[in-house]
PyMOL Python script that loads the backbone (N, CA, C, O; Angstrom):
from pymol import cmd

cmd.read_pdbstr("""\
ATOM      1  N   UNK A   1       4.088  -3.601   4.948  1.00  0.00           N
ATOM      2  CA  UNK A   1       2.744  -3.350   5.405  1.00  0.00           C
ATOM      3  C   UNK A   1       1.897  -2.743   4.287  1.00  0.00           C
ATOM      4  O   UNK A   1       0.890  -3.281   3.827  1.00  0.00           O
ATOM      5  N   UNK A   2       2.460  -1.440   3.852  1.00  0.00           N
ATOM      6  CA  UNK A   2       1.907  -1.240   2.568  1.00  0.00           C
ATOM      7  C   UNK A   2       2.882  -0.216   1.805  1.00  0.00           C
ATOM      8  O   UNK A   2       4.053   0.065   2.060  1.00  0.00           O
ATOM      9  N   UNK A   3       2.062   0.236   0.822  1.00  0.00           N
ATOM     10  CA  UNK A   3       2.658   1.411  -0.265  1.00  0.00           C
ATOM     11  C   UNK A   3       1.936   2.486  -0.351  1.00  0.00           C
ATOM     12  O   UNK A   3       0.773   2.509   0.051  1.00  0.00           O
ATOM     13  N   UNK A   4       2.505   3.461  -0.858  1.00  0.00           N
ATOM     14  CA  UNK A   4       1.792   5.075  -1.491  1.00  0.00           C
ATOM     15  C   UNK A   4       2.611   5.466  -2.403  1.00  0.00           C
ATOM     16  O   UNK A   4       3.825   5.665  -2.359  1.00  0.00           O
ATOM     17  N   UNK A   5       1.652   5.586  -3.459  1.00  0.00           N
ATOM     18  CA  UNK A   5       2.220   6.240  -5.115  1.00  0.00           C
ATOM     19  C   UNK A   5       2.621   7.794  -4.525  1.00  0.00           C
ATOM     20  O   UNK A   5       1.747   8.551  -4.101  1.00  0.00           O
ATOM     21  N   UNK A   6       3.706   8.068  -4.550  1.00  0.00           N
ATOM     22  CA  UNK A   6       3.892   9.462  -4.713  1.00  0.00           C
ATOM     23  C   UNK A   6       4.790  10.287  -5.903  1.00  0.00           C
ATOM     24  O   UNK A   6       5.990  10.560  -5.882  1.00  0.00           O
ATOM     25  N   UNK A   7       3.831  10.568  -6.888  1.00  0.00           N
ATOM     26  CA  UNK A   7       3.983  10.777  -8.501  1.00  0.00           C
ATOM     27  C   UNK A   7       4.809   9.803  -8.609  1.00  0.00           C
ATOM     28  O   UNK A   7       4.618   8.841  -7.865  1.00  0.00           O
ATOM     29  N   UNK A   8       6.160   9.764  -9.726  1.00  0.00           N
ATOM     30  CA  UNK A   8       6.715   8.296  -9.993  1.00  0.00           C
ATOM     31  C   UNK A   8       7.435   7.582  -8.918  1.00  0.00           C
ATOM     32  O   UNK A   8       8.188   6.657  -9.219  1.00  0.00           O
ATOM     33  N   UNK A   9       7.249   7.966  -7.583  1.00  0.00           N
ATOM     34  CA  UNK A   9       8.006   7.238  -6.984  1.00  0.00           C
ATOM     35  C   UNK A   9       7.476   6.942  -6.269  1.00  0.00           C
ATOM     36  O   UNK A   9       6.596   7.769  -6.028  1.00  0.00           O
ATOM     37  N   UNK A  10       7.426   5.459  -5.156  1.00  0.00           N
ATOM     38  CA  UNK A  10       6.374   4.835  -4.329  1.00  0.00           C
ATOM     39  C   UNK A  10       7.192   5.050  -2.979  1.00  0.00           C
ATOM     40  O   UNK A  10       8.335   5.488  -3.110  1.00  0.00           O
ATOM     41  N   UNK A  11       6.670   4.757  -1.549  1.00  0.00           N
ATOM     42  CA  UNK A  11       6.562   4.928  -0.324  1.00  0.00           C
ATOM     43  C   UNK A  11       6.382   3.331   0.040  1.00  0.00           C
ATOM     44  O   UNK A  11       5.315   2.872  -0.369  1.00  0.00           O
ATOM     45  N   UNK A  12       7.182   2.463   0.691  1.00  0.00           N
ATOM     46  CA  UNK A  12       7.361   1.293   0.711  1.00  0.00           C
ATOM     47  C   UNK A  12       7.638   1.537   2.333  1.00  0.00           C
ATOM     48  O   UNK A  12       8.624   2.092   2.818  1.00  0.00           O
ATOM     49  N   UNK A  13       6.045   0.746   3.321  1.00  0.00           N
ATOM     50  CA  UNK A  13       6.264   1.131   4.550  1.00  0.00           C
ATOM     51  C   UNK A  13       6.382  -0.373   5.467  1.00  0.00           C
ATOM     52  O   UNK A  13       5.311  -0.863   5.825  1.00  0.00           O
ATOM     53  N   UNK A  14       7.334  -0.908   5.744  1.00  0.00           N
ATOM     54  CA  UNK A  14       7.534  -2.085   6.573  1.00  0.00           C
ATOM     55  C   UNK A  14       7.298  -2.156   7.972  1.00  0.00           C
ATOM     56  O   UNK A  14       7.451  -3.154   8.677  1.00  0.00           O
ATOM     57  N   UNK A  15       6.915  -1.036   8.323  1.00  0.00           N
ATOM     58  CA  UNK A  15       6.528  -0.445  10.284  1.00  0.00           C
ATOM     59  C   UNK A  15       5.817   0.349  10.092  1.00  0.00           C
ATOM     60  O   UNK A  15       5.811   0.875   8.978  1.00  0.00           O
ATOM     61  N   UNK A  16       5.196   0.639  10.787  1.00  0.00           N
ATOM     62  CA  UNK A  16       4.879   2.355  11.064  1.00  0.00           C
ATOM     63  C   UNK A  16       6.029   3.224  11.299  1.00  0.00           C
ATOM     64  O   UNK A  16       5.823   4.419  11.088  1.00  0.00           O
ATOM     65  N   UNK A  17       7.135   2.900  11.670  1.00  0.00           N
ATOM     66  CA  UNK A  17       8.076   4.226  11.955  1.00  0.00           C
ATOM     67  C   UNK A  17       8.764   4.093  10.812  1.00  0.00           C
ATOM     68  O   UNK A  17       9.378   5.130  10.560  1.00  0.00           O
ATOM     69  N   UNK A  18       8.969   2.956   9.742  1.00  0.00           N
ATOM     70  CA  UNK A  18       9.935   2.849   8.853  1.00  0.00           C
ATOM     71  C   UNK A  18       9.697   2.714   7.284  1.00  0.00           C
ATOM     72  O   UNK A  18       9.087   1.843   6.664  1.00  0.00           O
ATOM     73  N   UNK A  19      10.253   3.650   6.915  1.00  0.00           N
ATOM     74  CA  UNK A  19       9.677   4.015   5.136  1.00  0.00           C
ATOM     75  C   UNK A  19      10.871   3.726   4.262  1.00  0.00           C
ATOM     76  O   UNK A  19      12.044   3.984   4.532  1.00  0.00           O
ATOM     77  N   UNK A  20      10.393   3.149   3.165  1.00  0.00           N
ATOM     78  CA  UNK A  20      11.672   4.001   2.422  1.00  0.00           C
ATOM     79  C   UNK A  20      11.114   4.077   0.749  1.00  0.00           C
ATOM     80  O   UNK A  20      10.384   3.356   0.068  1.00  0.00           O
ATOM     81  N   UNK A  21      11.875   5.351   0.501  1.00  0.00           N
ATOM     82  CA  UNK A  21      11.137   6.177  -0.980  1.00  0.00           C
ATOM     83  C   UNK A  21      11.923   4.982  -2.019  1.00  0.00           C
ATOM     84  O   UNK A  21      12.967   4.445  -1.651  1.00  0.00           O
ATOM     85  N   UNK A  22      11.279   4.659  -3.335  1.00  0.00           N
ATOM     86  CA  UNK A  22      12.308   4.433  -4.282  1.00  0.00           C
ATOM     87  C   UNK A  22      11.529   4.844  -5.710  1.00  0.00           C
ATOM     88  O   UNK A  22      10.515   5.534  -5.817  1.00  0.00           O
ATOM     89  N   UNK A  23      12.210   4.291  -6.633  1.00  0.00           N
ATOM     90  CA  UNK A  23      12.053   4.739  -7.748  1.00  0.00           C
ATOM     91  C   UNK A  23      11.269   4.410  -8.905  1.00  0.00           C
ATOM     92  O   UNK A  23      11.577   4.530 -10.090  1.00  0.00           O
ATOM     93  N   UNK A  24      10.453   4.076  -8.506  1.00  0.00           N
ATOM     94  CA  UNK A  24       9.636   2.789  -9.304  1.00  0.00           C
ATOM     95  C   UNK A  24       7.917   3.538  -9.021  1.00  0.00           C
ATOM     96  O   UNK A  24       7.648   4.072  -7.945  1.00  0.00           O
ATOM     97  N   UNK A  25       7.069   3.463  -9.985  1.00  0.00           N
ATOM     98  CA  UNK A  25       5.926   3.722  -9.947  1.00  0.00           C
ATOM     99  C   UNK A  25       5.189   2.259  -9.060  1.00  0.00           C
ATOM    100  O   UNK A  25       5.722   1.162  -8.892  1.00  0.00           O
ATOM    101  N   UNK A  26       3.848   2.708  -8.613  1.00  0.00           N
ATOM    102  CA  UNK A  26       2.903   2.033  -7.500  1.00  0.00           C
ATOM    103  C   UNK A  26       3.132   0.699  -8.266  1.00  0.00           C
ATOM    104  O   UNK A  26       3.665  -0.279  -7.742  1.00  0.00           O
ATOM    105  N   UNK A  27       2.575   0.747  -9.871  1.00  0.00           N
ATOM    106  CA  UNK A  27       2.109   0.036 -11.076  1.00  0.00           C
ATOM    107  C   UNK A  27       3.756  -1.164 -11.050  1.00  0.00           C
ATOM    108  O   UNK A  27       3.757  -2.389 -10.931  1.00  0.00           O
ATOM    109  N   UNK A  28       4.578  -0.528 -11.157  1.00  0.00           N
ATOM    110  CA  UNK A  28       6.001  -1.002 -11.215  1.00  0.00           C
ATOM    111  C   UNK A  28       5.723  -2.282  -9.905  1.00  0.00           C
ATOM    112  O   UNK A  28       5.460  -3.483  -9.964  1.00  0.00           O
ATOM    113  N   UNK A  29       5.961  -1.204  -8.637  1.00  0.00           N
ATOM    114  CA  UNK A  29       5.981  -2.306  -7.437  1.00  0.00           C
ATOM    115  C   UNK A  29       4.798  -3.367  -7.639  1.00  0.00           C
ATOM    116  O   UNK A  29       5.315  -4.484  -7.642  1.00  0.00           O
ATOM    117  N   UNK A  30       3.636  -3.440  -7.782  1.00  0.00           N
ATOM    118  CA  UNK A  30       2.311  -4.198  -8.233  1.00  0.00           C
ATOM    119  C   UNK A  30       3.048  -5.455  -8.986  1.00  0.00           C
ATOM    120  O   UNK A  30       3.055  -6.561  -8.444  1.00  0.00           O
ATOM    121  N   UNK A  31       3.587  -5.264 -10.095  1.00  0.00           N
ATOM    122  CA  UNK A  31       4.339  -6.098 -10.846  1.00  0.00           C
ATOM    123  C   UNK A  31       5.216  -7.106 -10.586  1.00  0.00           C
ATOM    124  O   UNK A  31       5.402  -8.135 -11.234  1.00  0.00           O
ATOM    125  N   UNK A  32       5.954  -6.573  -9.176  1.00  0.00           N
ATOM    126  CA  UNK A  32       6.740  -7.032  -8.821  1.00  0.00           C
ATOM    127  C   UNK A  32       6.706  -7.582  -7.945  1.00  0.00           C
ATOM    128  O   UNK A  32       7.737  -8.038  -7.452  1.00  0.00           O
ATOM    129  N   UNK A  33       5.406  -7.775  -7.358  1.00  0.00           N
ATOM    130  CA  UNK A  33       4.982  -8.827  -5.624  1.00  0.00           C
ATOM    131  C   UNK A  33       4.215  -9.773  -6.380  1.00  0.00           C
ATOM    132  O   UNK A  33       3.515  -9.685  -7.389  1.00  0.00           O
ATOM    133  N   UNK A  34       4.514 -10.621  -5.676  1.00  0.00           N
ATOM    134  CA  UNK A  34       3.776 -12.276  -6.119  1.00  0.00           C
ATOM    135  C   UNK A  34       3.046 -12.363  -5.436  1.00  0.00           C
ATOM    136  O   UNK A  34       2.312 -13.273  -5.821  1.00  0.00           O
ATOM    137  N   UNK A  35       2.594 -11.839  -4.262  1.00  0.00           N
ATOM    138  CA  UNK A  35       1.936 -12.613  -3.331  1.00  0.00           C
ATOM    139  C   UNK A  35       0.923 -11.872  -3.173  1.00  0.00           C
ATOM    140  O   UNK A  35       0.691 -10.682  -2.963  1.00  0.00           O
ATOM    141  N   UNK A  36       0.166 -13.163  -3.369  1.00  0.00           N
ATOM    142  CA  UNK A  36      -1.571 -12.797  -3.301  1.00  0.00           C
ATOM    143  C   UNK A  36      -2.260 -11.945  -2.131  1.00  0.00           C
ATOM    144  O   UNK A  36      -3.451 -11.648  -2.220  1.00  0.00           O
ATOM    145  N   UNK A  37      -1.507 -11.572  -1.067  1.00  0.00           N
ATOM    146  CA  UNK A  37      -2.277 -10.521   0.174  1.00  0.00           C
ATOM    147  C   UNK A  37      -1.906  -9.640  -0.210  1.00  0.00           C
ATOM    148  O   UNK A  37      -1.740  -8.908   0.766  1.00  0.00           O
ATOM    149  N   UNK A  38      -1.519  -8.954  -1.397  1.00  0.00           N
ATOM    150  CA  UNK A  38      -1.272  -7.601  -1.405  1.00  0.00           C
ATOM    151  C   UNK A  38      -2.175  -7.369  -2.389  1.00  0.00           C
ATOM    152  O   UNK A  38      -2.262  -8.013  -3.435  1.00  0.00           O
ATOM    153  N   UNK A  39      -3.099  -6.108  -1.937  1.00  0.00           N
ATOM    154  CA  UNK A  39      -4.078  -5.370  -2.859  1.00  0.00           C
ATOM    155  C   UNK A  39      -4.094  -4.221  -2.890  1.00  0.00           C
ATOM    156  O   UNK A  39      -3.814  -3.529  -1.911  1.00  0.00           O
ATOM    157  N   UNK A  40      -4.475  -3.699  -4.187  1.00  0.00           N
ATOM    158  CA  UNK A  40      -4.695  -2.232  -4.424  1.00  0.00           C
ATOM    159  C   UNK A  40      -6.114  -1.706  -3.898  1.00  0.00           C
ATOM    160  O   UNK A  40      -7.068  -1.594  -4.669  1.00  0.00           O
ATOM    161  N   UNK A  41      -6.175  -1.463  -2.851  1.00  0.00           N
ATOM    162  CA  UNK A  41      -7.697  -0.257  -2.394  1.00  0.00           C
ATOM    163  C   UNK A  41      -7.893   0.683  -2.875  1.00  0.00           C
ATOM    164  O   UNK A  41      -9.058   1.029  -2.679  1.00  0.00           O
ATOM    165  N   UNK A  42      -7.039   1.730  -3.774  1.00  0.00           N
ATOM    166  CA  UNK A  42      -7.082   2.979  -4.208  1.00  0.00           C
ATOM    167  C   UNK A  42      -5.850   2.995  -5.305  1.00  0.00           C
ATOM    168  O   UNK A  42      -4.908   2.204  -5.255  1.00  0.00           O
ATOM    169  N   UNK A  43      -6.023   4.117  -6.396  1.00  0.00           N
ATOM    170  CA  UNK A  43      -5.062   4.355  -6.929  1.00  0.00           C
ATOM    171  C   UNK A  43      -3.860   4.589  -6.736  1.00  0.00           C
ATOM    172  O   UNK A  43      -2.956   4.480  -7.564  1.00  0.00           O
ATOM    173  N   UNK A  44      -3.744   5.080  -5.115  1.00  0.00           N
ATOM    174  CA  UNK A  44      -2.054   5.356  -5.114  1.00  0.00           C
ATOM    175  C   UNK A  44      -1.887   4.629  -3.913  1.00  0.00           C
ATOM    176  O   UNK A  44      -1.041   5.078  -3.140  1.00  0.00           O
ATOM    177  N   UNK A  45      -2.737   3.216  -3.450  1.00  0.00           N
ATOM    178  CA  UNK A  45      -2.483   2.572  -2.028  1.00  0.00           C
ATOM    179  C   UNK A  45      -2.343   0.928  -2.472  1.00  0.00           C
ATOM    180  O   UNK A  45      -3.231   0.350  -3.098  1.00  0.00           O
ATOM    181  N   UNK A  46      -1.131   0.307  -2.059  1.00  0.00           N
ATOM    182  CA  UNK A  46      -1.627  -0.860  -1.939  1.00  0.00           C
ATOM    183  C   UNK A  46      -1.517  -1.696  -0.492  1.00  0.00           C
ATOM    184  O   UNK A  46      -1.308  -0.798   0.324  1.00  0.00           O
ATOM    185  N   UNK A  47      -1.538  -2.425  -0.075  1.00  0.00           N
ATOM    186  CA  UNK A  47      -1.890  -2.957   1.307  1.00  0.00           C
ATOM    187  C   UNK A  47      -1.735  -4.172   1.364  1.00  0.00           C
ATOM    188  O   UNK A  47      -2.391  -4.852   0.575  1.00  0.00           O
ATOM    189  N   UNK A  48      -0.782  -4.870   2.352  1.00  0.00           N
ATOM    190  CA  UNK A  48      -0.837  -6.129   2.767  1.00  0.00           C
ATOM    191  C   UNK A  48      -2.039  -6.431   3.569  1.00  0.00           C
ATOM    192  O   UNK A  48      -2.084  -5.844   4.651  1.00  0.00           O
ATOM    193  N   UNK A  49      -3.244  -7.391   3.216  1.00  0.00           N
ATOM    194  CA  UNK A  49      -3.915  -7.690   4.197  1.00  0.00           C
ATOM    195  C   UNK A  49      -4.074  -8.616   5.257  1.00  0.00           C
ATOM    196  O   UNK A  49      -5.189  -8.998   5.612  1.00  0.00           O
ATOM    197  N   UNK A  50      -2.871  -9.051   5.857  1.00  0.00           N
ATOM    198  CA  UNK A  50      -2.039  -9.440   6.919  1.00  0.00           C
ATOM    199  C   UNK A  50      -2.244  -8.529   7.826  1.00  0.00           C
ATOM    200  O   UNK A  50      -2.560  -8.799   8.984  1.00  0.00           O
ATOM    201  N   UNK A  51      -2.059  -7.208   7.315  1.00  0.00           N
ATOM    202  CA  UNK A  51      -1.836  -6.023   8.715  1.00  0.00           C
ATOM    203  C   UNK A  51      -3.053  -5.294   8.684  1.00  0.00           C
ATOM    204  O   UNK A  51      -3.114  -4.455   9.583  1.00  0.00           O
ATOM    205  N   UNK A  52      -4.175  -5.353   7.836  1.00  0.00           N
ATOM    206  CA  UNK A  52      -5.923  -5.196   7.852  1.00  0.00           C
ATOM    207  C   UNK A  52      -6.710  -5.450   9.252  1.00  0.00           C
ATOM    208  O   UNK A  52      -6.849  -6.652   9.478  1.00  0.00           O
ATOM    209  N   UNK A  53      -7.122  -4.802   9.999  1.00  0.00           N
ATOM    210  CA  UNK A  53      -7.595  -5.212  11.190  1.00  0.00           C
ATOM    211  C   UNK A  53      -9.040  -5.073  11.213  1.00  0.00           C
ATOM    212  O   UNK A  53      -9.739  -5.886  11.817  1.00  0.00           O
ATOM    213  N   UNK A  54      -9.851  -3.399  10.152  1.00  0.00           N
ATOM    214  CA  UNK A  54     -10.641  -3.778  10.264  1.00  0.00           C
ATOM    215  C   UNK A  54     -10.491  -2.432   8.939  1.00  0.00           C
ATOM    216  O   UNK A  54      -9.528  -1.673   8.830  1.00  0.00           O
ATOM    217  N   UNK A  55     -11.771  -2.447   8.025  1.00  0.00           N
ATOM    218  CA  UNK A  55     -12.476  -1.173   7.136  1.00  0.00           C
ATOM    219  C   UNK A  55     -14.009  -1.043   7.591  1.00  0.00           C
ATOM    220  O   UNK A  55     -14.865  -1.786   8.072  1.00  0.00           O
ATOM    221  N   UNK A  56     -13.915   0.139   7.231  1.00  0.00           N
ATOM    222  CA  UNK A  56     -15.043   0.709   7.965  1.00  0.00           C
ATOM    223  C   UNK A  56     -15.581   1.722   6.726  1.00  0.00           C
ATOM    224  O   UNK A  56     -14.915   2.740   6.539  1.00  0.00           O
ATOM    225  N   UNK A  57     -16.598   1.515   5.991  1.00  0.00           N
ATOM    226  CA  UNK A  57     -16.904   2.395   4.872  1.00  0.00           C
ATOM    227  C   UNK A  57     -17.966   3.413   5.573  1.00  0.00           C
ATOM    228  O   UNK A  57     -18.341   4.237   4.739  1.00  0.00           O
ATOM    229  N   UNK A  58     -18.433   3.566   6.564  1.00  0.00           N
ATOM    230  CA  UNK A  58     -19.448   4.525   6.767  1.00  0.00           C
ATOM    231  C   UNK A  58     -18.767   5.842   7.716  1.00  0.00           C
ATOM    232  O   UNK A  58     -19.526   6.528   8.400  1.00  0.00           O
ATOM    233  N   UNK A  59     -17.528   6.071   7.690  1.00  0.00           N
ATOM    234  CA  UNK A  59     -16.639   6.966   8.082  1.00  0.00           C
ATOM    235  C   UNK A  59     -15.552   7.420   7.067  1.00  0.00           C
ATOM    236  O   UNK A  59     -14.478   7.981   7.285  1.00  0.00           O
ATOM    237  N   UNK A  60     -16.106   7.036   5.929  1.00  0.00           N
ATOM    238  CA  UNK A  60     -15.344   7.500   4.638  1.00  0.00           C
ATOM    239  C   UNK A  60     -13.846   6.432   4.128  1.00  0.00           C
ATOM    240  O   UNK A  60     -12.733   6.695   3.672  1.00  0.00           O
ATOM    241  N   UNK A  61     -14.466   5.348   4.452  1.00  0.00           N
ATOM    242  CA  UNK A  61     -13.395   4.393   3.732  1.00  0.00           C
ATOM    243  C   UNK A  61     -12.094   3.954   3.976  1.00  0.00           C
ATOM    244  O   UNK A  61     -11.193   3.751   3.162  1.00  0.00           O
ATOM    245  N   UNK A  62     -12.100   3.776   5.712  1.00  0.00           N
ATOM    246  CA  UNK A  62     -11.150   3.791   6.208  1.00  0.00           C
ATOM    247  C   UNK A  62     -10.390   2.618   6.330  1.00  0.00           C
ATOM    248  O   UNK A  62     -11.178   1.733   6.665  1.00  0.00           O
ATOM    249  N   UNK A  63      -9.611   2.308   6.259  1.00  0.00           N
ATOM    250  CA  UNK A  63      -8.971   0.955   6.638  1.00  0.00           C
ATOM    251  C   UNK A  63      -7.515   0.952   7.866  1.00  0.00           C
ATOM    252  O   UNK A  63      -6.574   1.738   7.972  1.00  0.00           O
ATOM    253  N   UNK A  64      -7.797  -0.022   8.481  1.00  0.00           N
ATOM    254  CA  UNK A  64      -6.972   0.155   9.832  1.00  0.00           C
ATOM    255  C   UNK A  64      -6.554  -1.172  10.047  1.00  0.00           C
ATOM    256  O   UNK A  64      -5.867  -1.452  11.030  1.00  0.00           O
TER     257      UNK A  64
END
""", "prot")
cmd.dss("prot")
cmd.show_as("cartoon", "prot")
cmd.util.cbc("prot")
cmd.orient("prot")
């Protein structure tokens, strides 16, 4: 679904209930997906936009 840079190690989230930490910087994982629905929105976020339902910038840049 998506990612979060947390210092060198990223947050790789496939559910909402299910995470898992590894060892690799955001930049690392980026490198390593081929597939064109995944984007970086922020420095430490990237996002499948498959699971994008809606952003909303006039509530501070939210994406859901």
């Amino acid at each position: 679904m998506y990612c979060v840079a947390d210092g060198s190690y990223t947050k790789l989230y496939f559910t909402p209930d299910s995470k898992y930490l590894v060892t690799k910087s955001l930049g690392q994982i980026e490198g390593m997906i081929s597939e064109t629905h995944f984007i970086r929105i922020h420095k430490s976020h990237l996002v499948n936009m498959h699971f994008v339902s809606e952003v909303n910038n006039q509530i501070g840049n939210l994406v859901e």
